[in-house]
MARGUBA-825979 format. One line per 3 residues: for each residue x, y, z of C-alpha. Coordinates in steps of 0.001 Angstrom, whole numbers. Last residue first. Layout:
// MARGUBA-825979
X/Y/Z ~ ...
// end
This chain:
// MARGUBA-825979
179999/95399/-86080 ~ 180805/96825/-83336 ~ 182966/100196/-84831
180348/102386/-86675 ~ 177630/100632/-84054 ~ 179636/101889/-81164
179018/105803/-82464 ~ 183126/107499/-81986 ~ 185463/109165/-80106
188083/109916/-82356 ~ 190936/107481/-82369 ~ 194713/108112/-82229
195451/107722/-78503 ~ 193272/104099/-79514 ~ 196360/103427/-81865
198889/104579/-79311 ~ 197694/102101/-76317 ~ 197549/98930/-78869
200794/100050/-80203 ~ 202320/99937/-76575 ~ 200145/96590/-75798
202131/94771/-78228 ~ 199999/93571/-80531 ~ 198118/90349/-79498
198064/86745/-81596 ~ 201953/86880/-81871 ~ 203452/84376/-84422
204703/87712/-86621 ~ 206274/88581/-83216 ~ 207853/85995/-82883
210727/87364/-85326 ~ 211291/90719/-83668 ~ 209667/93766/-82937
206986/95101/-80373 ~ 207625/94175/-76361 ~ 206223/90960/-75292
202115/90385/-75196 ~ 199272/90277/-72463 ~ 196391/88763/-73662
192501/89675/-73631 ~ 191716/86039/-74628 ~ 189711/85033/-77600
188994/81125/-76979 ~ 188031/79719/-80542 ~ 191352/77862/-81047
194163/78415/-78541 ~ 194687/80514/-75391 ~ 197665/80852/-73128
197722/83591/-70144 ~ 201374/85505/-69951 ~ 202566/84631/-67130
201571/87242/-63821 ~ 203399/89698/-61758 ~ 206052/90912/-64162
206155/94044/-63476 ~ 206686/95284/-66582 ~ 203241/93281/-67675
201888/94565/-64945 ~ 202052/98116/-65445 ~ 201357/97215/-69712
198077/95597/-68239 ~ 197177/98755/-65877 ~ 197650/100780/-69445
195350/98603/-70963 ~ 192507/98623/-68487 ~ 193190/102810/-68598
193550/103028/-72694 ~ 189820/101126/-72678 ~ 188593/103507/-69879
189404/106576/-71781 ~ 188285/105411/-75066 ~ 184647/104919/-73093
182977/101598/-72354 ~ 181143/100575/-76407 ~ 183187/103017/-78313
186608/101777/-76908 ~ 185839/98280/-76826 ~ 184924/98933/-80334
187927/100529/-80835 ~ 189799/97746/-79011 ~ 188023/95218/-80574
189183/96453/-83993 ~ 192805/96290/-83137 ~ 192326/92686/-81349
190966/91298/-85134 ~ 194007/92955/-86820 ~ 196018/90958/-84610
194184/87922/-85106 ~ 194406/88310/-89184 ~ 198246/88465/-88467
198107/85691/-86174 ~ 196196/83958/-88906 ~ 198672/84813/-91129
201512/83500/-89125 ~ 200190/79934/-88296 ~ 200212/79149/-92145
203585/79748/-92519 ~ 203862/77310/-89334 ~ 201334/75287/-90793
203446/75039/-94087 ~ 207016/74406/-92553 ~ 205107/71156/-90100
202637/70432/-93137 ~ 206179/69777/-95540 ~ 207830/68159/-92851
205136/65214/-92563 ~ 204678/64691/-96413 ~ 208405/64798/-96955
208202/61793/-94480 ~ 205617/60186/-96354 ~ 207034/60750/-99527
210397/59019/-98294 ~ 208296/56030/-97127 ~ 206347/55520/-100310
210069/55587/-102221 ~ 211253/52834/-100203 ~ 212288/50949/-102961
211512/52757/-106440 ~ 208590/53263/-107991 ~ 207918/56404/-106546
211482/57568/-106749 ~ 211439/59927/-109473 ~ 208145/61442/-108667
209574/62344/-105036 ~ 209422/66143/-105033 ~ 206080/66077/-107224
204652/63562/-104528 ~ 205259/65422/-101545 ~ 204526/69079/-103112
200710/67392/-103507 ~ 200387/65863/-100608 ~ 201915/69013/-98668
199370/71372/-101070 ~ 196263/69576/-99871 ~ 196755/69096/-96283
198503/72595/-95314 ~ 196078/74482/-97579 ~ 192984/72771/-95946
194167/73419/-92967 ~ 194798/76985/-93659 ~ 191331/77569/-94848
189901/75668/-91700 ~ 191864/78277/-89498 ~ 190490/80713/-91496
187070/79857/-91238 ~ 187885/79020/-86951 ~ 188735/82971/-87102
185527/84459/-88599 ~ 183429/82487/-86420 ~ 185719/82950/-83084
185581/86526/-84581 ~ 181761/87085/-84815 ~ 181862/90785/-84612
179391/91009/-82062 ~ 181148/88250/-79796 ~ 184368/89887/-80597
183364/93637/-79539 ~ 181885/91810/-76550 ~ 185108/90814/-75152
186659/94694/-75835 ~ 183757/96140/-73704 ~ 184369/93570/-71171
187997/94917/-70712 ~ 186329/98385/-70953 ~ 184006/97624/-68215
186671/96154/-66025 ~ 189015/99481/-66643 ~ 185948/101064/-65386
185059/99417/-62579 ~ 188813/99196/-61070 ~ 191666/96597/-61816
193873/94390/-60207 ~ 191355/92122/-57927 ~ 188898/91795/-61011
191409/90591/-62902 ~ 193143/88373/-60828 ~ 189847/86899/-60362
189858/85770/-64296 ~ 186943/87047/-66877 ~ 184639/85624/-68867
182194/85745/-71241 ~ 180140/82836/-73237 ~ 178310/83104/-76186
175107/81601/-77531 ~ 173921/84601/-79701 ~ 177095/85368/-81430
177221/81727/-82260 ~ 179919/79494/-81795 ~ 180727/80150/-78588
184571/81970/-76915 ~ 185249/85113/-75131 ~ 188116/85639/-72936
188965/87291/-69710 ~ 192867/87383/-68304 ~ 195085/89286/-65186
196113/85962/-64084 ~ 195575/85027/-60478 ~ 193144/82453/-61632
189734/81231/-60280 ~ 187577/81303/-63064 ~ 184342/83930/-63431
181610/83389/-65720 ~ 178919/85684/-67777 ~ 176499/83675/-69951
175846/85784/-73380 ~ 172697/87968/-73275 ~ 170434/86857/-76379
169577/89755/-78773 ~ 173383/91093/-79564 ~ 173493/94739/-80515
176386/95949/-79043 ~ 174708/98347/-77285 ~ 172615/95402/-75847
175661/93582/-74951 ~ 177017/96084/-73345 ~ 174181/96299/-70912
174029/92600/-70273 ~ 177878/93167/-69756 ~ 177418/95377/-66985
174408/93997/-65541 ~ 176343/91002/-65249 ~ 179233/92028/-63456
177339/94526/-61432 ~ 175285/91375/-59949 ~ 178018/89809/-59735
179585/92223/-56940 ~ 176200/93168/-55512 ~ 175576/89180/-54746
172228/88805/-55043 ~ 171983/86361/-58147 ~ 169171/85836/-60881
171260/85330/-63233 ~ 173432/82750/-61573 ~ 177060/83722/-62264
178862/80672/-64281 ~ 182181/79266/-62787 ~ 184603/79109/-65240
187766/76362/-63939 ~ 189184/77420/-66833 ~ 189960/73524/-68924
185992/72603/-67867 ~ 184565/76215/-68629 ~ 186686/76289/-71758
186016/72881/-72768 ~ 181998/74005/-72752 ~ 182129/76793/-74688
184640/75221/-77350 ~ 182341/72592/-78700 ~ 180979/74068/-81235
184380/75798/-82420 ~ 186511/72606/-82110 ~ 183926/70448/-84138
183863/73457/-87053 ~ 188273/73736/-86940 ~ 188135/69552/-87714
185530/69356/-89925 ~ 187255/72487/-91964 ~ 190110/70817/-92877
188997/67669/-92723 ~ 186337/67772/-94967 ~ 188159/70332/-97319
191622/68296/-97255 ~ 189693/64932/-97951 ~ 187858/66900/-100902
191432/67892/-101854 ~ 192309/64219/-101875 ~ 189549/62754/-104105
190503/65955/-107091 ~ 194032/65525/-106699 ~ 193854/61611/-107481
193355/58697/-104606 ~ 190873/56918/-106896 ~ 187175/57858/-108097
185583/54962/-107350 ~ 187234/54298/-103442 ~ 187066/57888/-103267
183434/57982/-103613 ~ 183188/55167/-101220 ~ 185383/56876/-98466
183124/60304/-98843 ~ 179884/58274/-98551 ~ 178516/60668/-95795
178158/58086/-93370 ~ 181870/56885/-93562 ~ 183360/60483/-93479
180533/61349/-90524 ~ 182539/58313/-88537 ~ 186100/59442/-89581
185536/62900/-88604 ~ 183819/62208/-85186 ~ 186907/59828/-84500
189381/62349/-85121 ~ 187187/65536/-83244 ~ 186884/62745/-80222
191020/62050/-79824 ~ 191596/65837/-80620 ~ 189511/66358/-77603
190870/63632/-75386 ~ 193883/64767/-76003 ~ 193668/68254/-75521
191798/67634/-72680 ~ 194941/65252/-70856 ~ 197636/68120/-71686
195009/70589/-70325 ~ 194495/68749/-66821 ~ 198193/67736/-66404
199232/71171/-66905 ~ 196229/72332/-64117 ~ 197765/69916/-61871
// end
């Protein structure tokens, strides 16, 4: 059911983000300006820009809500009574504040046995935290703080920001440079039979080998992302409580008690990863939890606005 339920809202999204695109195209003038100018370089790398980063921009506004409504999130009521949520919220409020963000992000909870909490809104001061029940079965106050501590670090930081520009920068690489590879590989049979067909196809294989180059430096941006939220998690809860939430995740990771939680676009999730090393690992969003543990063995204590920021 919950398979169904993602397959179906990534299609509707993509389905809405396509036809937003190609409305605000016509309104903005874009499709008469290339009707004067001509399908050169110049007309399609402004189609690559628009679309590019149109298409990462409409998935980062709306991401907030899909992720309560693909999660399951159910918000805590601010003014609640419940000593369990209220400690939930007052501990993030207070984090928050550290962390130096005006306007307290909405804290949720979704009903999965996952050990998982994410962080996702387009602005740093419209943000949205949450965490799994697994979670908060499998782990103590502390390691819970920490985990929040490392969600916060990426709403102060602005990484679902900083990582839908990327993601836009890629696309726009992928679009521009396949059409323009495309025709350069097939400029001896352009006028020939069939030859629009063959550049479509090389079109079509060219953004499949280039997103997937592209897909590894944003993982690699990613991982340098989760490094830094650590530490800030780190300065923000305690180092000792951020090596202790991801020490119990490397105990259940080995155990094997949960699938690894899935996350895409603006939703920053406190994954669990495979063991270092390898080929997928470039395509890995996470480090492996051992180097995660090591590189926060290796950090002073430290002032959370050196390391929120």
């Amino acid at each position: 059911m919950q398979i169904a339920k993602r397959i179906f809202l990534f299609i509707v999204v993509n389905f809405l983000v396509i036809t937003t695109l190609s409305l605000a195209f016509h309104f903005l003038g874009l499709d008469q300006y290339l009707a004067r100018t001509g399908m050169n370089y110049q007309g399609f790398l402004v189609i690559a820009v628009f679309w590019g980063f149109g298409g990462a921009f409409i998935s980062l506004l709306i991401s907030k809500p899909m992720a309560k409504w693909s999660m399951g999130v159910q918000t805590v009521d601010p003014q609640t009574h419940d000593p369990n949520e209220r400690w939930l919220l007052e501990t993030v409020y207070s984090l928050a504040r550290r962390a130096g963000i005006e306007e307290m992000p909405e804290v949720g909870v979704f009903p999965s046995p996952e050990v998982n909490a994410f962080a996702t809104g387009a602005t740093k001061n419209g943000a949205l935290v949450a965490v799994s029940a697994g979670l908060l079965n499998s782990m103590d106050k502390d390691q819970v703080e920490a985990v929040l501590g490392h969600e916060i670090t990426h709403v102060s930081n602005g990484d679902m920001v900083t990582m839908t520009l990327i993601q836009g920068v890629i696309n726009v690489f992928v679009i521009f440079f396949s059409y323009v590879l495309s025709i350069f590989l097939t400029q001896g049979s352009k006028n020939e039979r069939g030859g629009g067909g063959l550049q479509f196809l090389i079109r079509i294989v060219l953004q499949i080998v280039l997103s997937i180059l592209g897909s590894i430096v944003v993982a690699a941006f990613s991982r340098w992302r989760e490094f830094r939220a650590d530490a800030g998690g780190a300065a923000l809860a305690g180092r000792q409580k951020m090596i202790s939430a991801l020490e119990a995740l490397k105990q259940i990771q080995e155990r094997r008690l949960a699938p690894e939680p899935s996350g895409t676009g603006a939703l920053a999730t406190l994954k669990i990863n495979g063991h270092r090393g390898g080929l997928m690992s470039l395509f890995a969003s996470h480090p492996a939890l051992e180097e995660r543990i090591e590189r926060l063995r290796g950090l002073s204590e430290a002032r959370p606005s050196s390391l929120v920021r």
